[in-house]
Short mmCIF file of the C-alpha atoms (twelve columns), coordinates in Angstrom:
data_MODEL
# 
_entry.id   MODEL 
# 
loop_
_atom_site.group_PDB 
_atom_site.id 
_atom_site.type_symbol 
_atom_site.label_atom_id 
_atom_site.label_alt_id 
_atom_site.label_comp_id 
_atom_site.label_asym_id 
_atom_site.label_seq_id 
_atom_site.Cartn_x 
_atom_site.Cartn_y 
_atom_site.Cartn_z 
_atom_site.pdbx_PDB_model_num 
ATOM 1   C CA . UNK A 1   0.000   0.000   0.000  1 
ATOM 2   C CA . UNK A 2   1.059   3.724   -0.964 1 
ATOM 3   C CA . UNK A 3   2.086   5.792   1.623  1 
ATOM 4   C CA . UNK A 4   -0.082  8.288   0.371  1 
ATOM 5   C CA . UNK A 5   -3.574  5.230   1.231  1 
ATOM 6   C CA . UNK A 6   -1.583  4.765   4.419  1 
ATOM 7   C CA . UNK A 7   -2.075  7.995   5.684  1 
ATOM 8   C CA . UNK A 8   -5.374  8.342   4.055  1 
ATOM 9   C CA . UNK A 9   -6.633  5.507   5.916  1 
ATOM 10  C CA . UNK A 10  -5.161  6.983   9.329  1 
ATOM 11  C CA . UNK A 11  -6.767  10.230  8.766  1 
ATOM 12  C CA . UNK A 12  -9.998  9.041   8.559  1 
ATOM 13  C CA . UNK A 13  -9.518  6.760   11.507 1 
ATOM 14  C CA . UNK A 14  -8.550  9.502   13.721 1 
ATOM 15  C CA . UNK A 15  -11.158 11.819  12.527 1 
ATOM 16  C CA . UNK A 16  -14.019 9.182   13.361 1 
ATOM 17  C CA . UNK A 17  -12.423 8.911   16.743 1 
ATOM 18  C CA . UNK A 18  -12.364 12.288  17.015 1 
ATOM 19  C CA . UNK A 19  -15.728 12.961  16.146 1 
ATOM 20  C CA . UNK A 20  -16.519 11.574  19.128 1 
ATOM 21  C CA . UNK A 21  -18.752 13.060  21.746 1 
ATOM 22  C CA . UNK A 22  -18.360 12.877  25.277 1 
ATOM 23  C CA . UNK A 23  -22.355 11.778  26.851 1 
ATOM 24  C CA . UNK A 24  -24.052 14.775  28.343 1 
ATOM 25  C CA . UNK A 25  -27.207 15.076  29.865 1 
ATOM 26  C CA . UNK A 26  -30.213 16.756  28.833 1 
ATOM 27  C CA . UNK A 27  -31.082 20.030  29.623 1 
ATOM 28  C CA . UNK A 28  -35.134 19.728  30.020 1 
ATOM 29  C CA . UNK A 29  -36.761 20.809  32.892 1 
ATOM 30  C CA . UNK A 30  -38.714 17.583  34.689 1 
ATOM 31  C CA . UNK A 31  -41.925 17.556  36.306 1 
ATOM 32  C CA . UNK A 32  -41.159 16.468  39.654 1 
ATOM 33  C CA . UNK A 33  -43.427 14.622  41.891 1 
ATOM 34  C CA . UNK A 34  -41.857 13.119  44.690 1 
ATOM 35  C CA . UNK A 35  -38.495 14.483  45.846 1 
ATOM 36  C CA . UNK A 36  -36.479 15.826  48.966 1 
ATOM 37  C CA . UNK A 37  -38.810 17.829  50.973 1 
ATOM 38  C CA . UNK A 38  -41.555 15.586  49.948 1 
ATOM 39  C CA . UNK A 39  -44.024 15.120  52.661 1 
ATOM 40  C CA . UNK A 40  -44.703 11.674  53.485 1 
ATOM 41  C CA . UNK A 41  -45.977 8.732   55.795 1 
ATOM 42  C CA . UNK A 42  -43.922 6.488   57.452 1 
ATOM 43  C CA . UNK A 43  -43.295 3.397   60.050 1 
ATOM 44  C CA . UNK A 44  -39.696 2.925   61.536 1 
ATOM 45  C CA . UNK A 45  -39.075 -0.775  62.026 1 
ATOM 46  C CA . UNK A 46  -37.275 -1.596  65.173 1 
ATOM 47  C CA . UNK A 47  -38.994 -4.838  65.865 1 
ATOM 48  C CA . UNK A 48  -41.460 -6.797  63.267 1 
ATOM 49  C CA . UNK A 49  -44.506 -4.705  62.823 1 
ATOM 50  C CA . UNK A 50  -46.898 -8.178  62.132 1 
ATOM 51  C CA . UNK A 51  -47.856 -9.166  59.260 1 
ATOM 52  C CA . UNK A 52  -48.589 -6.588  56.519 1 
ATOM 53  C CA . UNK A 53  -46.960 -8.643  53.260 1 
ATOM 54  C CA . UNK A 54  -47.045 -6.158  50.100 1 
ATOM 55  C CA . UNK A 55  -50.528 -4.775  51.271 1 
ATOM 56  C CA . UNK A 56  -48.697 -1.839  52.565 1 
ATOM 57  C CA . UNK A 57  -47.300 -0.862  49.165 1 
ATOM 58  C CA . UNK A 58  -51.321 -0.180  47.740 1 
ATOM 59  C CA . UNK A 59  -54.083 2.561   46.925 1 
ATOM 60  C CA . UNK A 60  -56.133 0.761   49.459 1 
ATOM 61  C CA . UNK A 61  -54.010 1.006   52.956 1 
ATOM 62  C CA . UNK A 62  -54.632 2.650   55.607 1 
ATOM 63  C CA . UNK A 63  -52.029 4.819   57.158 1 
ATOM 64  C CA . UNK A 64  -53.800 6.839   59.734 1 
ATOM 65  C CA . UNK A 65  -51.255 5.250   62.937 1 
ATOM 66  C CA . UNK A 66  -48.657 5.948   60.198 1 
ATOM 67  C CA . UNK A 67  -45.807 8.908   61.760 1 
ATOM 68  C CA . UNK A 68  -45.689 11.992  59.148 1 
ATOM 69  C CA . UNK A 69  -42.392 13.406  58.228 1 
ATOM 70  C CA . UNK A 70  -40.695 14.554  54.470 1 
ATOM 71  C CA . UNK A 71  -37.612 12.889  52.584 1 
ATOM 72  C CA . UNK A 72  -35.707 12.359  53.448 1 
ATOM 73  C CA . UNK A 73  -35.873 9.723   56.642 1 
ATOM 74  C CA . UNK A 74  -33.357 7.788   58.424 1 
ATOM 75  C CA . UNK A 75  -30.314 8.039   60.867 1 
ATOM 76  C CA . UNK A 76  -27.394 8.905   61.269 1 
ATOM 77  C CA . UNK A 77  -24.905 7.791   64.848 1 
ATOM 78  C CA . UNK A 78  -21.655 9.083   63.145 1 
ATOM 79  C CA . UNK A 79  -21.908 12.584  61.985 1 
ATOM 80  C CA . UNK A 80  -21.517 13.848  59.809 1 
ATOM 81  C CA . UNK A 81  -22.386 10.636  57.423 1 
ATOM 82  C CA . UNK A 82  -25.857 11.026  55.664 1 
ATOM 83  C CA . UNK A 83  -26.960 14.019  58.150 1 
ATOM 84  C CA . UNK A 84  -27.534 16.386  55.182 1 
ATOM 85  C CA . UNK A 85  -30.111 13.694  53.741 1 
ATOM 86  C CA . UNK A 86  -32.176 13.595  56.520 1 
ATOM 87  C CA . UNK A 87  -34.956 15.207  57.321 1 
ATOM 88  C CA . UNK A 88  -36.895 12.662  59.092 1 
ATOM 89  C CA . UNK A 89  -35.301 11.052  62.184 1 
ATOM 90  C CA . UNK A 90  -35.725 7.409   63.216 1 
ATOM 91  C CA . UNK A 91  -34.433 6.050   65.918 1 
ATOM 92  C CA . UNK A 92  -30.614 4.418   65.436 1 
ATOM 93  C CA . UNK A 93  -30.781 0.404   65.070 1 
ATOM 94  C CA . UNK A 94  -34.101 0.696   62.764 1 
ATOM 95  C CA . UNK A 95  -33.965 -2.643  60.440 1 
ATOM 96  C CA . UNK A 96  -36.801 -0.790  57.850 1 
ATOM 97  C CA . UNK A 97  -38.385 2.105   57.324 1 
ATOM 98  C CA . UNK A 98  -41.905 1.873   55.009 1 
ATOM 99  C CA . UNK A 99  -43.186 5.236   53.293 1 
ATOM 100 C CA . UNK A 100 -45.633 6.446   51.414 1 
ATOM 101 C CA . UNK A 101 -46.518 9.534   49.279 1 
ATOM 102 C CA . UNK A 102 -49.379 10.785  46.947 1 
ATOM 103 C CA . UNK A 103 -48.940 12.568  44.015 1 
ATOM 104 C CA . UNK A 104 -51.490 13.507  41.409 1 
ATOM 105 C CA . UNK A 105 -51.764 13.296  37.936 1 
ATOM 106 C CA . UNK A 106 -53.864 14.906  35.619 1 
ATOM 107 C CA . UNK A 107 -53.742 13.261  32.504 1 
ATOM 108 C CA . UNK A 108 -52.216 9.883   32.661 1 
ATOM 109 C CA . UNK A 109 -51.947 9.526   28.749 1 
ATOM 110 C CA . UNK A 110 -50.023 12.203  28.562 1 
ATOM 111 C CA . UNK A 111 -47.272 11.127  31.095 1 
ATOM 112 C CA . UNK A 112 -45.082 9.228   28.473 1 
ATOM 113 C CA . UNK A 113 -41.940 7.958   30.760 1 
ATOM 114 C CA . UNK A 114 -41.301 8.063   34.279 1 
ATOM 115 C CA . UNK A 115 -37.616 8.217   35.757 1 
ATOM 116 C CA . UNK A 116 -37.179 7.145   39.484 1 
ATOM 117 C CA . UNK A 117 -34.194 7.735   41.454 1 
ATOM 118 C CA . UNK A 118 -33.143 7.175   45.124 1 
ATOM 119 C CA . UNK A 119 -29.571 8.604   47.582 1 
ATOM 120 C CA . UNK A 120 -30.154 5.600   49.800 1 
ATOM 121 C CA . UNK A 121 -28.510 3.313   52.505 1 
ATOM 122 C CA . UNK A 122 -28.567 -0.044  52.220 1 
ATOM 123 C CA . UNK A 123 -31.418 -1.165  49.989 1 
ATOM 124 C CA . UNK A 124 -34.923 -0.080  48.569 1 
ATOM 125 C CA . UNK A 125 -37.736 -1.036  46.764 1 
ATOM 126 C CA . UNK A 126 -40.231 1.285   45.210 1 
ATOM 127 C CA . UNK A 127 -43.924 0.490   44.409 1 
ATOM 128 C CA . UNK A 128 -46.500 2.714   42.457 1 
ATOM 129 C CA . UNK A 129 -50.000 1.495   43.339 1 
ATOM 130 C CA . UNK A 130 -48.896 -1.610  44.521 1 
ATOM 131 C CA . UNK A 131 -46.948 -2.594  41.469 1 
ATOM 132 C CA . UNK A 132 -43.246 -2.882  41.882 1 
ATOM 133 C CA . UNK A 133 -41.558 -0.371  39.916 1 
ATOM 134 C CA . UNK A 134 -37.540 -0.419  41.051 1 
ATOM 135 C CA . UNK A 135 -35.459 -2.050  43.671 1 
ATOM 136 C CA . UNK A 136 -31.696 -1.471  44.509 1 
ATOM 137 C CA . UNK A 137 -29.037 -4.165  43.060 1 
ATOM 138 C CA . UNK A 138 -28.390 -5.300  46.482 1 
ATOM 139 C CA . UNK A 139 -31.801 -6.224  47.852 1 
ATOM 140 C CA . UNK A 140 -32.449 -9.810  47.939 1 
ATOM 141 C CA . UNK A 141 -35.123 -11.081 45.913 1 
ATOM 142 C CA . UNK A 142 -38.680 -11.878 45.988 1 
ATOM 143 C CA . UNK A 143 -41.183 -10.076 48.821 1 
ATOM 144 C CA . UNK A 144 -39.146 -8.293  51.586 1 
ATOM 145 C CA . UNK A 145 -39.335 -9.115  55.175 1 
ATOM 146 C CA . UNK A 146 -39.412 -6.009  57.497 1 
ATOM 147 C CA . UNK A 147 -35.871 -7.380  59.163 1 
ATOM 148 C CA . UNK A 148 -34.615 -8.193  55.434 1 
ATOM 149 C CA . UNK A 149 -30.683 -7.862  54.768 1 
ATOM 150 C CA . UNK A 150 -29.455 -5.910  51.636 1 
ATOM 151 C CA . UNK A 151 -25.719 -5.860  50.837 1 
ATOM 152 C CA . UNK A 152 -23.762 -2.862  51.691 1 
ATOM 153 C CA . UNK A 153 -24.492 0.473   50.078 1 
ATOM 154 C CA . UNK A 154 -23.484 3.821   51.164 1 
ATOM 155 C CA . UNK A 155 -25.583 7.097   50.425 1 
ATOM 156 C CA . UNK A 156 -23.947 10.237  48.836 1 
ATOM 157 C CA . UNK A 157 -23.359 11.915  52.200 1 
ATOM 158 C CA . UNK A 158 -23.942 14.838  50.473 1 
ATOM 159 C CA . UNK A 159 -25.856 18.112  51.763 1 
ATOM 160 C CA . UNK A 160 -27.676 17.561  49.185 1 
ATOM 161 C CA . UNK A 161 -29.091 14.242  47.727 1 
ATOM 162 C CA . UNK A 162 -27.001 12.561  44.576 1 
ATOM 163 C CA . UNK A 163 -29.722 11.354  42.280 1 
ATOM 164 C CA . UNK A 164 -28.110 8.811   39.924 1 
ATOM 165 C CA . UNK A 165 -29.008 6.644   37.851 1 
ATOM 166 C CA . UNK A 166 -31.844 7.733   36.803 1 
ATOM 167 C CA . UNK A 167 -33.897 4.534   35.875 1 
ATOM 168 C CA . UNK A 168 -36.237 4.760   32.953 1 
ATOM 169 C CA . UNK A 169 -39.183 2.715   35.175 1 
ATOM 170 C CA . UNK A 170 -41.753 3.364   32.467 1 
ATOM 171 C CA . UNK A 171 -42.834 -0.212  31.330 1 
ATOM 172 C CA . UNK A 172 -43.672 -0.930  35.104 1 
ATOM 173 C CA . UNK A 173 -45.305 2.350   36.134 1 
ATOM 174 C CA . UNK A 174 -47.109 3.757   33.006 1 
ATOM 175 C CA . UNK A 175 -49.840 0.581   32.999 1 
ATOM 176 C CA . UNK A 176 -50.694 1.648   36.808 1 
ATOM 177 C CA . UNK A 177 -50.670 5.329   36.959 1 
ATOM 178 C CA . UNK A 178 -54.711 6.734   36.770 1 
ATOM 179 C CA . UNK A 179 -56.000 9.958   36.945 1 
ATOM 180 C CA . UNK A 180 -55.968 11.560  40.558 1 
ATOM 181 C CA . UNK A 181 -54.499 10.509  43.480 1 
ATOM 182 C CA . UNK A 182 -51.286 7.849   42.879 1 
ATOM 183 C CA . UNK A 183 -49.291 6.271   45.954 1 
ATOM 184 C CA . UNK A 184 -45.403 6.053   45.432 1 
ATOM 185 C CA . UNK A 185 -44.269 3.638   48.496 1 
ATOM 186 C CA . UNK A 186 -41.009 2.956   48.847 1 
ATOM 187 C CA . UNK A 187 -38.804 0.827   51.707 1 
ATOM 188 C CA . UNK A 188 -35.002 0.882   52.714 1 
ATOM 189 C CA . UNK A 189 -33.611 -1.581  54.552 1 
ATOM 190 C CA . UNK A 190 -30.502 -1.379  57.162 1 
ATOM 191 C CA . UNK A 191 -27.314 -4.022  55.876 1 
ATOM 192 C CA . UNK A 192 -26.169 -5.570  59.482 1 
ATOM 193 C CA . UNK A 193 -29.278 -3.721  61.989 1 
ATOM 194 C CA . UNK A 194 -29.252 -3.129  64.727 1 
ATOM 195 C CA . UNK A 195 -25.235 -2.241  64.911 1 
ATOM 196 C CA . UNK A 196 -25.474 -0.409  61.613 1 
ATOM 197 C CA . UNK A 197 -24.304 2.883   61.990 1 
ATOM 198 C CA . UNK A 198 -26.958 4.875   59.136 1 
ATOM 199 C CA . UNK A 199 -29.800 4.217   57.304 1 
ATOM 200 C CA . UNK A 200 -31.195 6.837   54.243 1 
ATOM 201 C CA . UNK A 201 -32.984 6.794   51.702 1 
ATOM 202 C CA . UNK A 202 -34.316 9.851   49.603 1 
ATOM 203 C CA . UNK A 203 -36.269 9.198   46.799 1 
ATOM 204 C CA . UNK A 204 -36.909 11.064  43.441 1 
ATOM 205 C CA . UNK A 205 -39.936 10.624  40.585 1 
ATOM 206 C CA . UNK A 206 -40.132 12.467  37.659 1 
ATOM 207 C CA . UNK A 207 -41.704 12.931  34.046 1 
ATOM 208 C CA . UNK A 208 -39.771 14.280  31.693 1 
ATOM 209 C CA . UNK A 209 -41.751 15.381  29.053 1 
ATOM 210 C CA . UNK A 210 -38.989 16.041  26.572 1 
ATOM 211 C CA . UNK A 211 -37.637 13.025  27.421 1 
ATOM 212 C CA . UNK A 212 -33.806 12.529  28.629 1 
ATOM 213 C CA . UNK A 213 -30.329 11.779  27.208 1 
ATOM 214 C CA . UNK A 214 -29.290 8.952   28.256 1 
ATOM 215 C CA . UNK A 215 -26.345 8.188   26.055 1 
ATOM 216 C CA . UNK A 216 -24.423 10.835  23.164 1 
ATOM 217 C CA . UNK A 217 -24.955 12.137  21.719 1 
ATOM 218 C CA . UNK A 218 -21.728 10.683  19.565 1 
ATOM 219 C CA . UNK A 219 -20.998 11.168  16.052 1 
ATOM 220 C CA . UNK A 220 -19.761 7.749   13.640 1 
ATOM 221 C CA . UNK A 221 -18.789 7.048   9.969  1 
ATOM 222 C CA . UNK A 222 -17.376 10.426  9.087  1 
ATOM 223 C CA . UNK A 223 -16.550 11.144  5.570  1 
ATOM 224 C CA . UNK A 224 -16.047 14.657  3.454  1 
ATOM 225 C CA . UNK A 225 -19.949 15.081  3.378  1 
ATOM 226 C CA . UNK A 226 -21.562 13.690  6.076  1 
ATOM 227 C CA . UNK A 227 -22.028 11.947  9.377  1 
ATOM 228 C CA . UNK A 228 -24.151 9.608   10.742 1 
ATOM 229 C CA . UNK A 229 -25.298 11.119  14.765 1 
ATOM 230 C CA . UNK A 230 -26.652 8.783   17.272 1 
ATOM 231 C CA . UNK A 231 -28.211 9.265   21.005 1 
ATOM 232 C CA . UNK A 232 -30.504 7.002   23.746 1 
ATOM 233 C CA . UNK A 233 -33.791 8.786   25.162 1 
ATOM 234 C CA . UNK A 234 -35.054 7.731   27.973 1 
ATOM 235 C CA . UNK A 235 -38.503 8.160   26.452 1 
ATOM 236 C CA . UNK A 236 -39.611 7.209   22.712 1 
ATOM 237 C CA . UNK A 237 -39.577 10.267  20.363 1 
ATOM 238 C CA . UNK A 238 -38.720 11.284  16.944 1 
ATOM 239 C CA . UNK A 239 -35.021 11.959  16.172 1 
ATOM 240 C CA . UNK A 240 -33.936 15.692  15.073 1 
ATOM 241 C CA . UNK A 241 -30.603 16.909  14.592 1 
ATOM 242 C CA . UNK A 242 -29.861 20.812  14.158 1 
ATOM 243 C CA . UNK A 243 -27.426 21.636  12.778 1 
ATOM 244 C CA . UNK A 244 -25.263 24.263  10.770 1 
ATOM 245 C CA . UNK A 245 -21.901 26.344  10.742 1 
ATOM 246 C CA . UNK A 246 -22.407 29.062  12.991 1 
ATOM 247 C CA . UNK A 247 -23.236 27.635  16.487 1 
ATOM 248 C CA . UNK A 248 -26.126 30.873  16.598 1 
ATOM 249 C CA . UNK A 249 -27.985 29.320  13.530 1 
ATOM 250 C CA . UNK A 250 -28.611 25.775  13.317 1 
ATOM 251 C CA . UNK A 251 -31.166 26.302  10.757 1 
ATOM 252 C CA . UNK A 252 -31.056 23.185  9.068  1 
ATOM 253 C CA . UNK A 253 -32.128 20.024  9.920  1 
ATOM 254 C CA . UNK A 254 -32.270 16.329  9.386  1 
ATOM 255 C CA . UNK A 255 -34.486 13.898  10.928 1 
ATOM 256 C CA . UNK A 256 -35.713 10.631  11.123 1 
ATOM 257 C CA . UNK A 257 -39.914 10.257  11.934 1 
ATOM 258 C CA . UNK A 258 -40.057 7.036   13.560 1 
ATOM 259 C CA . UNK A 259 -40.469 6.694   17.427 1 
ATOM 260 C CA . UNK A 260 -37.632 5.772   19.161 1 
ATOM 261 C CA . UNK A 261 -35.100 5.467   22.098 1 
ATOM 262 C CA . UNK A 262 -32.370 4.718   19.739 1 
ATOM 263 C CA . UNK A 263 -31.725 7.634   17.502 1 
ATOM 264 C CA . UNK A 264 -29.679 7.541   14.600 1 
ATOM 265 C CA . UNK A 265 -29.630 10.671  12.008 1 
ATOM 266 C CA . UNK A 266 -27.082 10.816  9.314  1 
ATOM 267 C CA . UNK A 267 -26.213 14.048  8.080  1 
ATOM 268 C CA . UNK A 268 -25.257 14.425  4.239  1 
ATOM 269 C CA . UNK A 269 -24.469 17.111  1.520  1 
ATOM 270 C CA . UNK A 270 -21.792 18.743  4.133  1 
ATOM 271 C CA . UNK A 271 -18.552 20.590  2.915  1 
ATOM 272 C CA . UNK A 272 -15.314 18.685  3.243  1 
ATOM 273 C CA . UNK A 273 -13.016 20.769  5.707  1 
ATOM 274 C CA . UNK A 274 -15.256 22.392  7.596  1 
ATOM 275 C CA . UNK A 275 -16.289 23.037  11.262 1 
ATOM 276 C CA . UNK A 276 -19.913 22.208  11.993 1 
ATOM 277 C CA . UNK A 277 -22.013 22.654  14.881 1 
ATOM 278 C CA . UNK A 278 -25.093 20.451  15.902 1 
ATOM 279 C CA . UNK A 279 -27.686 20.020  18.553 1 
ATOM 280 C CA . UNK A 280 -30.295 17.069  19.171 1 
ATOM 281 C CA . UNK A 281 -33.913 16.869  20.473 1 
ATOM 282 C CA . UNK A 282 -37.328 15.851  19.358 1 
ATOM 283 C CA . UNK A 283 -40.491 17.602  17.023 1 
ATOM 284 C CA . UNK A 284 -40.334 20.673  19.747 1 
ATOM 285 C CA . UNK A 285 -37.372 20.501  21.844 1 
ATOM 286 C CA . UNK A 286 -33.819 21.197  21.678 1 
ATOM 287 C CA . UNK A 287 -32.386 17.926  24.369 1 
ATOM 288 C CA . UNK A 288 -28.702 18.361  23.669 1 
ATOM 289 C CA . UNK A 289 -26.862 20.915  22.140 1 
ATOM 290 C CA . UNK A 290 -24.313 24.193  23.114 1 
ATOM 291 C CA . UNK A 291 -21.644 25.723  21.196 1 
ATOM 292 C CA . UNK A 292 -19.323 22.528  22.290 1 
ATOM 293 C CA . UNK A 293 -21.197 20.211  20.167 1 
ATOM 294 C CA . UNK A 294 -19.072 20.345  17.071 1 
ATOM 295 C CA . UNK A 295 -17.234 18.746  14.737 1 
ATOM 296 C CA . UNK A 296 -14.646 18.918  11.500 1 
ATOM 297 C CA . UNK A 297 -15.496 17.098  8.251  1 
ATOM 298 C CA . UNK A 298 -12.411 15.480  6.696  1 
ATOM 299 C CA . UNK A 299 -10.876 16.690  3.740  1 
ATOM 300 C CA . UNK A 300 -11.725 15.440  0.169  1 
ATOM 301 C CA . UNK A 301 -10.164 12.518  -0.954 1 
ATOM 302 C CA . UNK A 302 -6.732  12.361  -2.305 1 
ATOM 303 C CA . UNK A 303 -6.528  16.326  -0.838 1 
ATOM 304 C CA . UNK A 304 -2.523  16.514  1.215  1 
ATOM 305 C CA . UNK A 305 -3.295  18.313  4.585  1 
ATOM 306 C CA . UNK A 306 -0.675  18.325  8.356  1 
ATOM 307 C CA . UNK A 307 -2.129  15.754  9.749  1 
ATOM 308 C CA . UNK A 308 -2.317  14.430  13.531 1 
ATOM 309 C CA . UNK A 309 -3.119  10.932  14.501 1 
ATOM 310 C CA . UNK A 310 -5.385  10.086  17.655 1 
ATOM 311 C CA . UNK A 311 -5.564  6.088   17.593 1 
ATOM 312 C CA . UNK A 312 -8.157  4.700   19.988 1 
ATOM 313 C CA . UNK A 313 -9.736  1.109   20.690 1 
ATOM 314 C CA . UNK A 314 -13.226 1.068   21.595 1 
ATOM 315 C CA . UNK A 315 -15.470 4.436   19.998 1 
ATOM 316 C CA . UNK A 316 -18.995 2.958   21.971 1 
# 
């Protein structure tokens, strides 16, 4: 091979690599409905409350003897630990803590994903209606006991609560949501209780109307005149890329119209050697997109330019 196809080959390699984007969250505004500050009803577990089973978890329950407080609950015997999370005290040695909130929704078909997140010590599992909707990786399986032992986890500690993941819990909570009144109820559980030293857990639920990125948006198969853009939703929309070569107009536009959570628009007709600039969302809303979201198109083929290799293994 040439030396000339050599360092064709090369250039192209490092511009796909460099075309890269690093992931970045979206910038929509959520609706929130249950968060830090949320008020909420409660039972602290010291000893084994009898037997409720899942019945707690439901619409139907009955509360009243419940304690009333706001995320989030917990304890803390070695400030300054997971002190900023709480704003509900139990007392220290609690195995399980059971809560409940209400929120209301208006118009349940036009909730279209729902993202639940919790800064929690040791494990949790979260219901809507009865239904379970998410549960920590180290809670053990099946229906919880009240003295139930989760694996090790520790909270954010922060003075404010860490919300991450975010987990997309739509296919589970869409089918039970109804208009009105809803119940989110959500445990935590205490890994070695009573000696434990904490036990938090501050839960967060949200539609995001928009929709969120999850993943991208990153940029593959670069040539002279196009790209090929892809990003993850965390709800199903159409795909839209903006795009242009001053970051202040990104007047035109490419899309796909297929619903998705996969997005893949490819850009063609660009100019070879030149800096664009791009942003991603839906039909009506930007998702993704500031003057850092750019990128170079190569030069034409068989064109001799300086050129500076970035070799790297693994673009996804």
């Amino acid at each position: 091979m040439r030396r000339g196809s050599v360092l064709r080959l090369l250039l192209l390699a490092a511009i796909v690599g460099a075309l890269i984007a690093a992931p970045r969250r979206a910038e929509g505004a959520p609706v929130v409905f249950v968060q830090a500050g949320t008020p909420m009803k409660y039972l602290a577990n010291q000893t084994n409350p009898g037997i409720l089973g899942p019945s707690w978890t439901t619409e139907a329950y009955k509360d009243i003897a419940w304690s009333t407080g706001v995320y989030g609950v917990g304890y803390e015997t070695a400030p300054p630990g997971a002190t900023g999370l709480i704003s509900t005290a139990v007392p220290a040695g609690t195995y399980s803590v059971y809560t409940r909130a209400t929120f209301t929704v208006a118009d349940p078909s036009a909730v279209t994903g729902l993202l639940f997140a919790a800064d929690y010590d040791d494990g949790y599992i979260a219901w809507i209606n009865g239904v379970e909707v998410a549960r920590s990786p180290g809670m053990p399986s099946g229906i919880p006991n009240w003295n139930s032992n989760p694996s090790s986890h520790e909270s954010s500690n922060a003075g404010a609560p860490v919300y991450s993941p975010l987990v997309n819990i739509s296919a589970a909570a869409l089918p039970v949501l109804h208009a009105g009144t809803n119940v989110l109820a959500v445990g935590v559980w205490n890994n070695g209780a009573p000696t434990s030293s904490d036990l938090v857990v501050v839960p967060y639920l949200a539609f995001d109307p928009e929709g969120t990125v999850t993943r991208g948006p990153y940029l593959q198969m670069g040539t002279p005149t196009g790209v090929m853009v892809r990003w993850r939703t965390s709800t199903v929309s159409v795909s839209r890329v903006h795009y242009g070569t001053d970051p202040a107009d990104l007047s035109t536009i490419a899309a796909n119209p297929g619903s998705t959570t996969e997005h893949l628009v490819t850009l063609a007709g660009l100019l070879p050697s030149t800096r664009y600039y791009y942003a991603v969302g839906t039909a009506t809303a930007i998702l993704a997109g500031d003057p850092s979201y750019t990128f170079v198109t190569p030069p034409s083929i068989g064109t001799s330019v300086p050129t500076r290799i970035w070799v790297i293994g693994d673009s996804g």
